[in-house]
Backbone as JSON Lines, residues from 0, in Angstrom:
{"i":0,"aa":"X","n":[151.32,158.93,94.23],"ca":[151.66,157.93,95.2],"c":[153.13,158.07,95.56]}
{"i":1,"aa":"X","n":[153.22,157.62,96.83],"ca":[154.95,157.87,97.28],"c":[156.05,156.62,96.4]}
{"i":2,"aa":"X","n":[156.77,156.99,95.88],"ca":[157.63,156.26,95.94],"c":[158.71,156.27,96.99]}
{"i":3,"aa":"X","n":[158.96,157.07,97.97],"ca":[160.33,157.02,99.15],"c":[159.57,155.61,99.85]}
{"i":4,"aa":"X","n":[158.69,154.89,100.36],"ca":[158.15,153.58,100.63],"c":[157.55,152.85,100.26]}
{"i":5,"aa":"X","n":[157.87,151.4,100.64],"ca":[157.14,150.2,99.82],"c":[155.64,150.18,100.34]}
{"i":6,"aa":"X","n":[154.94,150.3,99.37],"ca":[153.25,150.33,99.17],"c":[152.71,149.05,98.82]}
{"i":7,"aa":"X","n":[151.85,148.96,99.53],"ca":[150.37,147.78,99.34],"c":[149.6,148.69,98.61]}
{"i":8,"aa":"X","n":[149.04,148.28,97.0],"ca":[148.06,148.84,96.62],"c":[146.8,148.47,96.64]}
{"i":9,"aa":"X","n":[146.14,148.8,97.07],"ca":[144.63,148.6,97.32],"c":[143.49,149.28,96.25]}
{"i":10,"aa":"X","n":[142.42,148.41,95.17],"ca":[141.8,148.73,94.21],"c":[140.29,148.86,94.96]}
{"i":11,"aa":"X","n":[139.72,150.3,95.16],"ca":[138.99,150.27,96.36],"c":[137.63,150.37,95.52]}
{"i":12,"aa":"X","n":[136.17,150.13,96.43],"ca":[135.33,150.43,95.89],"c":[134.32,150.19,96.87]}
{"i":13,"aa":"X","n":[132.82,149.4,96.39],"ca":[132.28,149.36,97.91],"c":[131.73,148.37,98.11]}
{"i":14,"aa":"X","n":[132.59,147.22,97.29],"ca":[132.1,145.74,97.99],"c":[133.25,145.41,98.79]}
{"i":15,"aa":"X","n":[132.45,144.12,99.38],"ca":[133.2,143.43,100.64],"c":[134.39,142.91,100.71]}
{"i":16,"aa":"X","n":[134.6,142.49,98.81],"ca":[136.15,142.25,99.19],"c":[137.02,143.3,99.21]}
{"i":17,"aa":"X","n":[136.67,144.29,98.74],"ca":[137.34,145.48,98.84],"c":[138.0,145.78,99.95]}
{"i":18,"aa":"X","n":[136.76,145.81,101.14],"ca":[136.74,145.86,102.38],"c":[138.17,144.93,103.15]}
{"i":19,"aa":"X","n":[137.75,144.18,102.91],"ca":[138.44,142.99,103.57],"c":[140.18,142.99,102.74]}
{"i":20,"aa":"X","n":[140.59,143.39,101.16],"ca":[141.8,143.65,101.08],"c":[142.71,145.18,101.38]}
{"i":21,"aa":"X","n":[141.34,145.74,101.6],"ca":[141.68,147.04,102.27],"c":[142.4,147.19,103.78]}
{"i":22,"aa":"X","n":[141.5,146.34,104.59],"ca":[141.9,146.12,106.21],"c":[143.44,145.2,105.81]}
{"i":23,"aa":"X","n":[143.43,144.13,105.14],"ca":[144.68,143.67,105.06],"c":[145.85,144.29,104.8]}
{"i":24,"aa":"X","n":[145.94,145.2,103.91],"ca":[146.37,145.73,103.12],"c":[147.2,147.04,104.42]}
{"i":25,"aa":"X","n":[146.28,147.41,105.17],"ca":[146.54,148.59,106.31],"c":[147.23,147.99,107.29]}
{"i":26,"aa":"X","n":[146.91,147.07,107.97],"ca":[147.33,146.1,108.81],"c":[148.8,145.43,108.83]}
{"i":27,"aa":"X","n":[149.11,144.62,107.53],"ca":[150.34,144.56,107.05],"c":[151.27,145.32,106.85]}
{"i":28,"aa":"X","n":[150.92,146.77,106.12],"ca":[151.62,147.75,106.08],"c":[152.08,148.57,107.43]}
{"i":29,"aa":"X","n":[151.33,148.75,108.29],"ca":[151.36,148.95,109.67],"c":[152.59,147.96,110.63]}
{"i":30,"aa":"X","n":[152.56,146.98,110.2],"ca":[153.32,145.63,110.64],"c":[154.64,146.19,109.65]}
{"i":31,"aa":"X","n":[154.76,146.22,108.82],"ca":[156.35,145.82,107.9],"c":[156.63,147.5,107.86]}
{"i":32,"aa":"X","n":[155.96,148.71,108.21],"ca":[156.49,149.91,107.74],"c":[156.4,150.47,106.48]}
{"i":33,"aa":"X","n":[155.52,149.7,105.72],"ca":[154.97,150.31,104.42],"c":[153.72,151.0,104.54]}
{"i":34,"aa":"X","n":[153.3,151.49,103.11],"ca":[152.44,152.55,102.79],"c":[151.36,151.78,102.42]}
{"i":35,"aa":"X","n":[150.22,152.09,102.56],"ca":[148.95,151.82,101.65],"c":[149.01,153.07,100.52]}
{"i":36,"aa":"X","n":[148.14,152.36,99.37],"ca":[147.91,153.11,98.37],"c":[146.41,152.9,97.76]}
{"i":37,"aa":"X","n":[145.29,153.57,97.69],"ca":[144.4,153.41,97.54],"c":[144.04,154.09,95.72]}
{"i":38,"aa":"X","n":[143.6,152.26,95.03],"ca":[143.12,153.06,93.7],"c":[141.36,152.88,93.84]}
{"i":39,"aa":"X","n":[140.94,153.86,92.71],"ca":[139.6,153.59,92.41],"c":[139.17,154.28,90.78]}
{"i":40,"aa":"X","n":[138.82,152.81,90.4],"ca":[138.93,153.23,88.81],"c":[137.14,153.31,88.4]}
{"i":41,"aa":"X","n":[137.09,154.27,87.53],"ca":[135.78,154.74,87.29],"c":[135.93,154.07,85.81]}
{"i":42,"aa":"X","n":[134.43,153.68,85.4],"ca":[134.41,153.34,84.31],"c":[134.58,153.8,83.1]}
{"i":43,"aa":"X","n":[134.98,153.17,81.85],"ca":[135.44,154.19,81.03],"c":[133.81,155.1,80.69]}
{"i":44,"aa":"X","n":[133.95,156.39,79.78],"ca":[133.34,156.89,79.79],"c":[132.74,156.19,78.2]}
{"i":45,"aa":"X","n":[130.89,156.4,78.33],"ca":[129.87,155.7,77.25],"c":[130.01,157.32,76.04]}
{"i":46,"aa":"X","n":[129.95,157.39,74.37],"ca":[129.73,158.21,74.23],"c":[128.19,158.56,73.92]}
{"i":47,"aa":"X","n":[127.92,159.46,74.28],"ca":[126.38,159.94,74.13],"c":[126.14,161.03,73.42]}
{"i":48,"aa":"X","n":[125.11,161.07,72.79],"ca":[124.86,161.88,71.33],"c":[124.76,163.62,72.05]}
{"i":49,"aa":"X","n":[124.33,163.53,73.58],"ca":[124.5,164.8,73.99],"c":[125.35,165.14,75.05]}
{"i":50,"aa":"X","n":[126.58,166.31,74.58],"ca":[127.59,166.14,75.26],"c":[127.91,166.75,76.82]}
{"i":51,"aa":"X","n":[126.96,167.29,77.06],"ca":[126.4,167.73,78.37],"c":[126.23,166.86,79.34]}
{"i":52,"aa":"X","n":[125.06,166.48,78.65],"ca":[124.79,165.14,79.84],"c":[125.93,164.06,80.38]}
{"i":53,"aa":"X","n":[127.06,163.91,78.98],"ca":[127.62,163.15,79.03],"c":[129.0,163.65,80.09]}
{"i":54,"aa":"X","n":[129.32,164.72,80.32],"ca":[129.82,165.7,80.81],"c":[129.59,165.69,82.59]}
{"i":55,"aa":"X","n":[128.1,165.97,82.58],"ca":[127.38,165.95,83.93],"c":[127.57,164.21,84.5]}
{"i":56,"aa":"X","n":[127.11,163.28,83.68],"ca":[127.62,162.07,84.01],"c":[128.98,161.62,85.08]}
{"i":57,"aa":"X","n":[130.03,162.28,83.89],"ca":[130.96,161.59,83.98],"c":[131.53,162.79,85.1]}
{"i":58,"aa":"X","n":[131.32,163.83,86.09],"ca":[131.55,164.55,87.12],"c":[130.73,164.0,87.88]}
{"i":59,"aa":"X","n":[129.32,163.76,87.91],"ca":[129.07,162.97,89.14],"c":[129.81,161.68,89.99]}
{"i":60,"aa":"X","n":[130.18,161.03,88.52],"ca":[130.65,159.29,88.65],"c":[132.21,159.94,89.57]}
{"i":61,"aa":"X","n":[132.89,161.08,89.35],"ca":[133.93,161.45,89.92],"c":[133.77,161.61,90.98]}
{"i":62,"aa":"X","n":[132.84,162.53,91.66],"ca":[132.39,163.53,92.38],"c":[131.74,162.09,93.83]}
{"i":63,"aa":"X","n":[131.71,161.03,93.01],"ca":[131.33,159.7,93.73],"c":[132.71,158.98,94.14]}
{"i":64,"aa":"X","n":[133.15,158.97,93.07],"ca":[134.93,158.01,93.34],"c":[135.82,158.53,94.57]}
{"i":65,"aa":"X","n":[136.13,160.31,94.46],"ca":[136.11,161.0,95.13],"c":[135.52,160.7,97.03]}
{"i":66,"aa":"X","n":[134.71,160.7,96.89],"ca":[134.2,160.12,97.91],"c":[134.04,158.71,98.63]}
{"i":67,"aa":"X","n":[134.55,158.22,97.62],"ca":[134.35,156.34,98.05],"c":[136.07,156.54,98.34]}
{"i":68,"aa":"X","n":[137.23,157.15,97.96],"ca":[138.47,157.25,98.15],"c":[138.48,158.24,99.53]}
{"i":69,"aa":"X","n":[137.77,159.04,99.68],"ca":[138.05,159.78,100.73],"c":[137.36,159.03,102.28]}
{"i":70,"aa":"X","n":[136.43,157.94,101.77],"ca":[135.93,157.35,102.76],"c":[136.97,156.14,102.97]}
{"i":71,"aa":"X","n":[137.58,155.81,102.47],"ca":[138.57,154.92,102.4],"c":[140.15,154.64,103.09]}
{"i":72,"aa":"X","n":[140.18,156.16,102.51],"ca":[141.56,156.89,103.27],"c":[141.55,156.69,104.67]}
{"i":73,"aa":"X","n":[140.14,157.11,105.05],"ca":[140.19,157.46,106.17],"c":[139.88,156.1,107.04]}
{"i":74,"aa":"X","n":[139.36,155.06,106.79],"ca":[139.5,153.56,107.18],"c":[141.17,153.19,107.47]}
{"i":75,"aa":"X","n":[141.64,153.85,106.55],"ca":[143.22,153.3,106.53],"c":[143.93,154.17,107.41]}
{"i":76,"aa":"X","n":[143.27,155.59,107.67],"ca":[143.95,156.32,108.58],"c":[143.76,155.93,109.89]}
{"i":77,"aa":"X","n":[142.67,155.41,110.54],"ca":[142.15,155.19,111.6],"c":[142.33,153.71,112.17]}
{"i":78,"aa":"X","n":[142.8,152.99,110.98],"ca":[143.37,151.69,111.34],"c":[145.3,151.7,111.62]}
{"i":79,"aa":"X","n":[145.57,152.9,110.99],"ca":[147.2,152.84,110.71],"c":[147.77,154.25,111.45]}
{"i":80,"aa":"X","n":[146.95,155.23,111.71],"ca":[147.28,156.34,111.98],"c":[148.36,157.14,110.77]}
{"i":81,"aa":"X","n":[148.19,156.62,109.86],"ca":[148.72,157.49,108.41],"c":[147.86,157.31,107.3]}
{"i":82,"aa":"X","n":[148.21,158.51,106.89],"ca":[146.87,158.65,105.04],"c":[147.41,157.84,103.64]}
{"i":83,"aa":"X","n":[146.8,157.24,103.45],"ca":[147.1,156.41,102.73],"c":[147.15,157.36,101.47]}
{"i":84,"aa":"X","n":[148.19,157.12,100.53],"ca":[147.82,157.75,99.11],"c":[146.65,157.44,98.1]}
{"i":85,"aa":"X","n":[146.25,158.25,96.96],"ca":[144.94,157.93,96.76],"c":[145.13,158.38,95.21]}
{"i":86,"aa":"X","n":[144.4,157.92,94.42],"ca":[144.2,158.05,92.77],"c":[143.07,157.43,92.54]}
{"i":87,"aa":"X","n":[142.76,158.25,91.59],"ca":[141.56,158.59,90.65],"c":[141.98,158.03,89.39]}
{"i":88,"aa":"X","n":[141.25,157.15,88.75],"ca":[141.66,157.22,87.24],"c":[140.19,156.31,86.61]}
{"i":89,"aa":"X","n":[139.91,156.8,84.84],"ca":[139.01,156.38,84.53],"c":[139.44,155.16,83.28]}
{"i":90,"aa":"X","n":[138.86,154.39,83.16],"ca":[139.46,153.15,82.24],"c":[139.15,151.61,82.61]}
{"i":91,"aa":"X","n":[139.65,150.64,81.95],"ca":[139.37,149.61,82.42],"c":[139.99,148.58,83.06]}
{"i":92,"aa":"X","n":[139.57,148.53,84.43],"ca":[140.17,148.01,85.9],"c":[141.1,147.67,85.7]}
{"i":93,"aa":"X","n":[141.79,146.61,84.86],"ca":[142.95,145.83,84.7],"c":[143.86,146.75,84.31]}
{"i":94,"aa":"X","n":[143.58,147.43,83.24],"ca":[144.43,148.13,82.46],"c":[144.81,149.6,83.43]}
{"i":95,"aa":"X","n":[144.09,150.06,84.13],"ca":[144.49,151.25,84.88],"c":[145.26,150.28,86.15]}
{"i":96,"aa":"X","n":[145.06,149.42,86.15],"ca":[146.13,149.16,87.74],"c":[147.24,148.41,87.12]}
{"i":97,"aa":"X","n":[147.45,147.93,85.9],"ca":[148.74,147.34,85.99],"c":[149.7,148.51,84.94]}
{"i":98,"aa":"X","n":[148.42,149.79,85.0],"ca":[149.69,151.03,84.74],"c":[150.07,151.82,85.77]}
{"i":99,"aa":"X","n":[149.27,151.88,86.87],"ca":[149.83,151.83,88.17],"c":[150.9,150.85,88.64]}
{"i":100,"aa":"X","n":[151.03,149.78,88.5],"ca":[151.72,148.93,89.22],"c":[153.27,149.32,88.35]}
{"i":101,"aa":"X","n":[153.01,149.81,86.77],"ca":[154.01,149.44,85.96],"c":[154.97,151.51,86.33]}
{"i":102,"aa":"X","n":[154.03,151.74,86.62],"ca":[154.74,153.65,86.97],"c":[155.06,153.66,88.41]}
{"i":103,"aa":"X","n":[155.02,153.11,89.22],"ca":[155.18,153.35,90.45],"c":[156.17,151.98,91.12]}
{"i":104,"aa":"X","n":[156.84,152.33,91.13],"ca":[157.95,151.3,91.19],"c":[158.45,150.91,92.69]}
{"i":105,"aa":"X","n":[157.87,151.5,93.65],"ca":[157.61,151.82,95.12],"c":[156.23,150.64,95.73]}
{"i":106,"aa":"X","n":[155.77,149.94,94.84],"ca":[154.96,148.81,95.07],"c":[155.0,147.57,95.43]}
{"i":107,"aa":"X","n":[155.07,147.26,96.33],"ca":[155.44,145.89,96.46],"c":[154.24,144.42,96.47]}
{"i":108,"aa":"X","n":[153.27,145.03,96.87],"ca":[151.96,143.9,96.47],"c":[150.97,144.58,96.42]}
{"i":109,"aa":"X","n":[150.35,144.0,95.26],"ca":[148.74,144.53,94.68],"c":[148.24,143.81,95.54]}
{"i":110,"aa":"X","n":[147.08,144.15,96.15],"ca":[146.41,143.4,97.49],"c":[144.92,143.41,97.0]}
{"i":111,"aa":"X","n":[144.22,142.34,96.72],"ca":[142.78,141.95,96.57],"c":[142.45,141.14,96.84]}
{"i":112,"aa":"X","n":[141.15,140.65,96.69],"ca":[139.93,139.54,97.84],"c":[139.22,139.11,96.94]}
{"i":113,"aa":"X","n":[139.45,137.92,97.35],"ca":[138.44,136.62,96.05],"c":[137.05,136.75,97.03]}
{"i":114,"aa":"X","n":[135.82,136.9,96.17],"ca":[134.31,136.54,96.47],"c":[134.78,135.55,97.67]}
{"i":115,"aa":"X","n":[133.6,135.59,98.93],"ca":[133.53,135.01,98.98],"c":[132.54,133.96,99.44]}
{"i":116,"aa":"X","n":[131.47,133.91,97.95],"ca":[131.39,132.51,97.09],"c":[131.41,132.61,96.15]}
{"i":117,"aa":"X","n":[131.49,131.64,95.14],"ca":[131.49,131.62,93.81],"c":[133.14,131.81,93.11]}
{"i":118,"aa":"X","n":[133.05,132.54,91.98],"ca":[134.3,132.68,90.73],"c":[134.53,133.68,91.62]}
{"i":119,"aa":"X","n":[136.02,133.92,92.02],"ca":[136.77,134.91,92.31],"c":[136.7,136.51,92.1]}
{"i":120,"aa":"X","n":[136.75,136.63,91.66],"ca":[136.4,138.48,91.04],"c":[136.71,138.63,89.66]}
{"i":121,"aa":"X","n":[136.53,139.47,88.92],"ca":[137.62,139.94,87.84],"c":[138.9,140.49,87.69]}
{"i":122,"aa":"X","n":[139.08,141.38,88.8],"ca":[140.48,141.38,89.26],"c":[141.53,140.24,90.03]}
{"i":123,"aa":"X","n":[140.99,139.72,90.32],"ca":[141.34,138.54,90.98],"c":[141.97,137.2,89.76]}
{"i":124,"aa":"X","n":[140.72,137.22,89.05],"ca":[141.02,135.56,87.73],"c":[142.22,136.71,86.77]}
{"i":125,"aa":"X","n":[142.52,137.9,86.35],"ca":[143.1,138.49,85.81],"c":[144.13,138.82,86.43]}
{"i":126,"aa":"X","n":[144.6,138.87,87.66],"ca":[145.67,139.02,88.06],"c":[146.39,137.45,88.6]}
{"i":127,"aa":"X","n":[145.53,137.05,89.0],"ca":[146.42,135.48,89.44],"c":[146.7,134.62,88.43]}
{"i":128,"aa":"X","n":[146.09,135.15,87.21],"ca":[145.73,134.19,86.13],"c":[146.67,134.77,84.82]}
{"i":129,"aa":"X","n":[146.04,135.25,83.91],"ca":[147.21,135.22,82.52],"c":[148.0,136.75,83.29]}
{"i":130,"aa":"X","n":[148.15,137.43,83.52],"ca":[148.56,138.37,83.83],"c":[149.97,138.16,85.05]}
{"i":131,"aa":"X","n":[149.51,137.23,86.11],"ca":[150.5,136.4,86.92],"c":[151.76,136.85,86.94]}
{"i":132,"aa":"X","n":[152.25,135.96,85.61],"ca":[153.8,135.96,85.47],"c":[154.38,137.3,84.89]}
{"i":133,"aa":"X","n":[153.57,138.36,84.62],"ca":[153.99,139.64,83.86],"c":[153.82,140.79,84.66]}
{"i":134,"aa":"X","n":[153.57,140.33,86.36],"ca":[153.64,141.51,86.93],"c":[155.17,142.09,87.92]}
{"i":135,"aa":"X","n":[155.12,143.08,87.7],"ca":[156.84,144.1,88.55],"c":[156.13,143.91,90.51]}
{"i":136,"aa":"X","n":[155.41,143.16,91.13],"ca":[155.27,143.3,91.85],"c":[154.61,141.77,92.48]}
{"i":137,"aa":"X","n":[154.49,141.17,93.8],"ca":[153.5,140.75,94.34],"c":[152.13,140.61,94.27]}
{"i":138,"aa":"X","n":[151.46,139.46,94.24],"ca":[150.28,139.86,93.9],"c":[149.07,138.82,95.85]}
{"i":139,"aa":"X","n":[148.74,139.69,96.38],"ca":[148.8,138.9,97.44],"c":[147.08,139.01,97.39]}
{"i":140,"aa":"X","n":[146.05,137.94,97.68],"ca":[145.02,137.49,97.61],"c":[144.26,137.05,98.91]}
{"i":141,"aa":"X","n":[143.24,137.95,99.41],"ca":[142.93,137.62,100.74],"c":[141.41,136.58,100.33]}
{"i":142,"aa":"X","n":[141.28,135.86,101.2],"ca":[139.74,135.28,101.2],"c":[138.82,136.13,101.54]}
{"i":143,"aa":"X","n":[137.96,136.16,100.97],"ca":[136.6,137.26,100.72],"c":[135.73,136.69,102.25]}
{"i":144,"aa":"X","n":[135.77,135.47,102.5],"ca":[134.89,134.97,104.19],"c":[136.0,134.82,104.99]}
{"i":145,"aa":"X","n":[137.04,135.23,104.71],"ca":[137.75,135.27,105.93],"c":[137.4,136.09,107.39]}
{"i":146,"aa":"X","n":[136.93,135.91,108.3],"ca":[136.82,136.52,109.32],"c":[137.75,137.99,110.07]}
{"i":147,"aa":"X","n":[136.95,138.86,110.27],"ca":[138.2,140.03,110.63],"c":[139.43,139.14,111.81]}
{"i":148,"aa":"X","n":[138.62,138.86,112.63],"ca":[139.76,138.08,113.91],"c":[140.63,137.27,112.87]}
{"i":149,"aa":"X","n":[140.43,136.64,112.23],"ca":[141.31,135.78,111.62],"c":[142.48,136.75,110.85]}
{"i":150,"aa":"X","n":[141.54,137.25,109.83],"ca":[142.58,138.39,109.14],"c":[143.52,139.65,110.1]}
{"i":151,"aa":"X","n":[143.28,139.92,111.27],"ca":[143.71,140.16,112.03],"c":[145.52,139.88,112.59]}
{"i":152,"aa":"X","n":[144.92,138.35,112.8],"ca":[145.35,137.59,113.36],"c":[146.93,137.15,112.28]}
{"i":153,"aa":"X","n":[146.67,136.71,111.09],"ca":[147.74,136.72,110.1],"c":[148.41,137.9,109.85]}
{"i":154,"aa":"X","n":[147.91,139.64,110.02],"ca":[148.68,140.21,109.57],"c":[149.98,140.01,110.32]}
């Protein structure tokens, strides 16, 4: 990821709030002259008694991330006319983005989207919540039913 500009990081995947802190995330940055940064964290890996399979597994699940980032990029390219940076990493959600947030010092807001209905996300109750006061960055929270015109409209 660049550090020469201030980045919106975006934790991508292929639900809707994703979607929706993704467009924010491009939009804003587009507006202030910053970067998008696109993560997508794969789950940690299960161990399995055969190490092949476990092998073949865990290259598909890539070989998928890969592709949900490259489909992504290109949302952000076509909304911003620049490529957003992009990482791969396997582990657990919280813990791979607030070692992103904590190595990349070129960040200025983690950008995600509360459900929207119900409990917020897991990234969402973990970052607004005990995690809050211990982050090196912004933590900016879009509504999951917010309307594109609307979200639009605020960047």
């Amino acid at each position: 990821m660049n550090d020469a500009a201030e980045t919106f990081l975006v934790v991508v995947d292929d639900t809707a709030e994703s979607a929706k802190a993704l467009r924010f995330a491009a939009l804003r940055a587009q507006h202030t002259g910053a970067q998008v940064a696109l993560l997508h964290v794969l789950k940690p890996s299960q161990f399995l008694q055969w190490g092949g399979v476990q092998k073949d597994m865990e290259a598909e699940a890539e070989d998928i991330g890969r592709a949900v980032l490259a489909a992504k990029a290109a949302e952000v390219e076509a909304l911003t006319g620049v490529r957003p940076g992009v990482r791969l990493t396997r582990g657990r959600a919280t813990e791979a983005v607030m070692d992103v947030l904590k190595s990349d010092r070129s960040i200025r807001a983690l950008v995600l989207a509360a459900a929207a209905k119900g409990k917020p996300g897991p990234l969402v109750e973990h970052f607004a919540g005990d995690a809050a006061g211990t982050l090196p960055c912004m933590v900016m929270i879009v509504p999951g039913g917010i309307a594109d015109a609307d979200l639009d409209r605020l960047t």
